[in-house]
Each structure stands twice: as C-alpha cells, then as structure tokens.
C-alpha positions as CSV (number, residue, x, y, z in Angstrom):
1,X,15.5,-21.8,28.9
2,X,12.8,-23.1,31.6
3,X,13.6,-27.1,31.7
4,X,10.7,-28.9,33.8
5,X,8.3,-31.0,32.2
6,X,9.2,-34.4,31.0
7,X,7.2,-34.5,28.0
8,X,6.3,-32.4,25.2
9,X,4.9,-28.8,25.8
10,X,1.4,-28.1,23.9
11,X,0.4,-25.1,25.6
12,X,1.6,-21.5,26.7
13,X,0.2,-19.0,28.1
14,X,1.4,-15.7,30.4
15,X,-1.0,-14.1,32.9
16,X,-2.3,-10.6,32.0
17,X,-0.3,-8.8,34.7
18,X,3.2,-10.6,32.9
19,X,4.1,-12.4,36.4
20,X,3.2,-16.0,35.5
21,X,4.2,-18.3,32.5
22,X,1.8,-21.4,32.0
23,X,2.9,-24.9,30.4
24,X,0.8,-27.5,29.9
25,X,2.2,-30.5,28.5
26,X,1.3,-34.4,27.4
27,X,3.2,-35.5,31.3
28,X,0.0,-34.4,32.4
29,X,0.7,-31.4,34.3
30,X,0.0,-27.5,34.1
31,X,3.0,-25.6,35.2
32,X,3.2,-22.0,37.0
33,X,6.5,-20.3,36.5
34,X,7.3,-16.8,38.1
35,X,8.6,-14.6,34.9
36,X,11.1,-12.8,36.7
37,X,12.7,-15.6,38.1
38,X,12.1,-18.6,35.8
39,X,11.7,-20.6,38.8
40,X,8.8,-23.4,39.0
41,X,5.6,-22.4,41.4
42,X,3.5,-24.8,41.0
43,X,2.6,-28.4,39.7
44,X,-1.2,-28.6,38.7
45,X,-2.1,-32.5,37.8
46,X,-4.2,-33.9,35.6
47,X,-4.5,-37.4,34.8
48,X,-3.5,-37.3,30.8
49,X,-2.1,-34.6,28.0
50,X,-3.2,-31.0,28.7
51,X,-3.8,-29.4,25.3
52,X,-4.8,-26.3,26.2
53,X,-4.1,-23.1,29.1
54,X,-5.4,-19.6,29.7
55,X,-5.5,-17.3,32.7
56,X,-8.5,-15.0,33.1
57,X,-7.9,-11.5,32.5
58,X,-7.7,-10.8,36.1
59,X,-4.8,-13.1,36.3
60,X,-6.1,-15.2,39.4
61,X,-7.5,-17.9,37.5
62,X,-5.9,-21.1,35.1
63,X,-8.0,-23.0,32.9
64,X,-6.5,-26.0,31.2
65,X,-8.3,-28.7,29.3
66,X,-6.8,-32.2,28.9
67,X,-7.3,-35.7,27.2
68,X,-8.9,-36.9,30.6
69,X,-12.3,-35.0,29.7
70,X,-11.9,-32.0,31.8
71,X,-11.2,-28.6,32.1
72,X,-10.1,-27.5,35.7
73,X,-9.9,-24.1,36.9
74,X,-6.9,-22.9,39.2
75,X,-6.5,-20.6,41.7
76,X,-2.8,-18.8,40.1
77,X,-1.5,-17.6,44.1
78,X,-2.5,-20.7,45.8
79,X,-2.1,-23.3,43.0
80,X,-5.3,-24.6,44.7
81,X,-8.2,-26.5,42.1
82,X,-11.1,-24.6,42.3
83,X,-13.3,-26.7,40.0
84,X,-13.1,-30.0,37.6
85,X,-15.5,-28.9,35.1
86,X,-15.9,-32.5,33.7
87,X,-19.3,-32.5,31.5
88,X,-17.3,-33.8,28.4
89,X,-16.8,-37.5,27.2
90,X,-14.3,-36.7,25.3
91,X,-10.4,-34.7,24.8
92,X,-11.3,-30.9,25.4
93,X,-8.8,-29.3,23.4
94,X,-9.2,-25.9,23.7
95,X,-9.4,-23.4,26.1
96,X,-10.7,-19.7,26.6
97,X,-11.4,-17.0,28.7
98,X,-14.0,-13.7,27.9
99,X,-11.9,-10.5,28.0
100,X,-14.5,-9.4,31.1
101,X,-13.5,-12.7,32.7
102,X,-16.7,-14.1,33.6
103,X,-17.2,-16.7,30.7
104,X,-14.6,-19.4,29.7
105,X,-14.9,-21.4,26.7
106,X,-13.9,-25.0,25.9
107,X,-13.6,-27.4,22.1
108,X,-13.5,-30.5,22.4
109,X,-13.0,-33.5,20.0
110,X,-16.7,-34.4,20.2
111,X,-17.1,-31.0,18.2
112,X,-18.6,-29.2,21.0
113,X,-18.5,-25.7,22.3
114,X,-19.1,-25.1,26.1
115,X,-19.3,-22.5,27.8
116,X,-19.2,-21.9,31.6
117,X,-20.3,-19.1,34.3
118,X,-17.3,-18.6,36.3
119,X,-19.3,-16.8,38.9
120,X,-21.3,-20.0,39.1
121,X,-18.6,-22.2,38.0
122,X,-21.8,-24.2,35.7
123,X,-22.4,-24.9,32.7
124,X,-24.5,-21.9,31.0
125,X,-25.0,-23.6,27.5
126,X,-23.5,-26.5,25.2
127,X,-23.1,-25.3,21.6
128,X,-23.5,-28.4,19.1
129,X,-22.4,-26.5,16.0
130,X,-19.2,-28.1,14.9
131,X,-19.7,-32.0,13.0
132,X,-15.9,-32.5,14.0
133,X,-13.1,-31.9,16.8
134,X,-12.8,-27.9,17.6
135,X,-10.0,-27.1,17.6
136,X,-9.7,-23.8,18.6
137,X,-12.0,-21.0,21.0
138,X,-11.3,-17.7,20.6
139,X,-13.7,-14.4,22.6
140,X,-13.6,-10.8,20.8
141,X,-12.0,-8.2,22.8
142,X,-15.6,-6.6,23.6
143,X,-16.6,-10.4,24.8
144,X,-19.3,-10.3,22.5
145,X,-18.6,-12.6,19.8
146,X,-17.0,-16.3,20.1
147,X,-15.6,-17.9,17.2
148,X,-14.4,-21.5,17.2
149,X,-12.4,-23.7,14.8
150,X,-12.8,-26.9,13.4
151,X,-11.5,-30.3,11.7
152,X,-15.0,-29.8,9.8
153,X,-13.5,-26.9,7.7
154,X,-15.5,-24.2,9.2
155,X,-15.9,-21.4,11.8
156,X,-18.7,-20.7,13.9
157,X,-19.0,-16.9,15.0
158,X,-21.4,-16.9,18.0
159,X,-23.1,-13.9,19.9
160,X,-22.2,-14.8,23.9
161,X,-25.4,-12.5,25.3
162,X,-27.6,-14.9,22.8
163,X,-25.8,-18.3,22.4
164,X,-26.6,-18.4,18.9
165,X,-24.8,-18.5,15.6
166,X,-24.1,-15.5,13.8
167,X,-22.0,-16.9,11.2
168,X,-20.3,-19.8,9.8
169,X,-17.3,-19.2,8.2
170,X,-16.7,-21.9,5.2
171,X,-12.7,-22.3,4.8
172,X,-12.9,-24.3,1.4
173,X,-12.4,-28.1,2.8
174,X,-9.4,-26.9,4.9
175,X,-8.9,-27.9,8.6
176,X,-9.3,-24.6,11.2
177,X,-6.2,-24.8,13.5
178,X,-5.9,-22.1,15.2
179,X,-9.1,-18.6,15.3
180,X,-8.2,-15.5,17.1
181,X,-9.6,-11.9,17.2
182,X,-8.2,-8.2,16.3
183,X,-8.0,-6.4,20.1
184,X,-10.5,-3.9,18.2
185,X,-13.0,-7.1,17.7
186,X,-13.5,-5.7,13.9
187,X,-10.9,-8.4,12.3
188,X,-10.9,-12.5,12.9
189,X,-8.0,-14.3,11.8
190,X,-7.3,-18.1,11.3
191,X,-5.2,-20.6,10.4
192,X,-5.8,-23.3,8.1
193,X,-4.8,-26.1,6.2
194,X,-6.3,-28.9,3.5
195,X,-6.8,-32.2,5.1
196,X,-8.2,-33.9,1.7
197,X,-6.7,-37.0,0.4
198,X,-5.4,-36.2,-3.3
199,X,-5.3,-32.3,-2.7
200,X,-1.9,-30.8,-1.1
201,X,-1.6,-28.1,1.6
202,X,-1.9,-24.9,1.3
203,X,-0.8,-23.9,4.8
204,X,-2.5,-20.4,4.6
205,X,-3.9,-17.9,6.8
206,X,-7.2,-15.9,6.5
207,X,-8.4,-12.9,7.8
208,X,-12.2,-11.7,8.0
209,X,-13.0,-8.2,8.5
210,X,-16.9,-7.5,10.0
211,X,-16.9,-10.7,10.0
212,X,-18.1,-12.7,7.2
213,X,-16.0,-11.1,4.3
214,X,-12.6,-13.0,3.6
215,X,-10.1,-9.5,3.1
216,X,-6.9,-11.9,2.5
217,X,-5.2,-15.1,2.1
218,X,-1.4,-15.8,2.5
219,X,0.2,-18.7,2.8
C-alpha cells in the first residue's frame, strides 16, 4: 500500500516506461511515486481537487486537470511545471494524451473539449460539442480519432487532423462516465449509466465497433 495523500485519490495513472505511478487527489496535489520502490518523488500542487492525470507516451510529461480551472503540464524527472494551461472557467475534469504525444486533450464541466499543441504548449482548437460536463477524453491508438464523454448522454467521435465531428454517439438518456479505445482503434468502449429522475440504473457498458454501430451491452 502507497500511504501519502491526505484526501481522497481520483486519479491514477503509470508512465509508459512502468517507472512512475501518478495520484491525483481532492488535497490538491499530483503525486510521482517510483514503482520499484513505492517511495514518493514528487509533490506537484495545485490549488483545488485534481480529477484527472496522464503521462505522454514518452513518459517525460504529466498532465493533470483540477477544480482550479487548469490543466498543468509536468516535467516527470524534474518535477518542474512546464505550463498552466488555464483557458477554462471552469473544473476540467478530464485529461488525455495522443498516442504520438503531441496533442493532449482536456473536458471540462463547461462541456468543452480542448485541445492543445504540446510542441507549442497553445491552444490549437476549442471543441463546443458537448451541452453538459465531459466527462471523459479518450485518443485512438492511431491518434486519429478523439472521443469524449458526457453528462449530456452522448459521445462525440472527432477526427484530430480536421477538428470536426465524425460522430455522435446517442447512449439513450444515460450519463457517459468513462470512453476509451481498442489498442487496434477499430472498437470504442464506454461506460454508462441513467441519470433520469423516475427511471433506475442500468449500470451498463457499451461497445462500438467502426464506430457508430453499438455490437453489445452488458451490465
């Protein structure tokens, strides 16, 4: 067991080359432990809950977005901030990297999408597809497609060379928790549940094949 944080834990996530373990938790800090060790590294600050971390493909970066509006990027060896990408108003509560590492993603409760150059470290284009809190950003394996989650019961599928929408996926009046992708990019999984007064969960998971065609439910 890795004791540390003084609040709850919202957010794990291990570094591509299996040497780091990152916590983010609502004590507002990102945590950096070495795997082999379990011993702390760092202690990255933010200034309210982090929701959400992921380290680039190439393992030297840490994104985590927060309650405090930002996403901040993090230099995994130094523990060094290497930008506070702060163009949101509101809770960013998800965070993603594109398998060829040079786009991240970010949702945010003001039912954004945003995505950033990490050469530039800029913003290269606000999506305004979602009429609710997203949830959830998730890149195919190729880094072509991005799909995204969201309280308004659907998914947006999104080509990243074109910034536009491919597809929206309709989940039948059932909160999107939680998208991710096949590592062959052909499948698109998520988690939902019913967030309507009167009707009772369902708790189920979907999976899309190519995308648009819903292959299976289970709950």
């Amino acid at each position: 067991m890795i004791d540390g944080h003084t609040g709850s834990v919202y957010s794990v996530a291990f570094s591509h080359d299996s040497r780091l373990l990152a916590s983010g938790s609502n004590d507002s800090t990102v945590r950096l432990w070495d795997t082999a060790t379990g011993q702390l590294q760092q202690s990255l600050d933010h200034t309210c809950t982090v929701h959400s971390v992921t380290f680039s493909h190439d393992s030297k970066l840490l994104a985590s977005g927060s309650d405090d509006s930002t996403v901040r990027l993090w230099d995994t060896a130094t523990g060094q901030l290497q930008q506070n990408l702060n163009s949101y108003t509101s809770s960013v509560q998800s965070v993603a990297f594109s398998h060829d590492s040079k786009l991240l993603a970010s949702g945010s409760i003001d039912g954004t999408v945003n995505l950033w150059d990490i050469a530039t470290k800029e913003l290269w284009q606000r999506i305004n597809g979602h009429k609710n809190t997203v949830t959830s950003v998730a890149f195919s394996h190729d880094s072509k497609l991005l799909a995204s989650g969201s309280y308004d019961w659907t998914m947006g599928l999104w080509d990243t060379a074109t910034r536009q929408l491919r597809q929206r996926l309709i989940s039948r009046r059932q909160t999107v928790y939680s998208v991710a992708f096949s590592h062959d990019s052909k499948l698109l999984v998520s988690g939902v549940s019913i967030a309507v007064t009167g009707e009772s969960a369902d708790n189920t998971i979907w999976l899309w094949r190519e995308p648009s065609m819903l292959i299976s439910s289970s709950s």
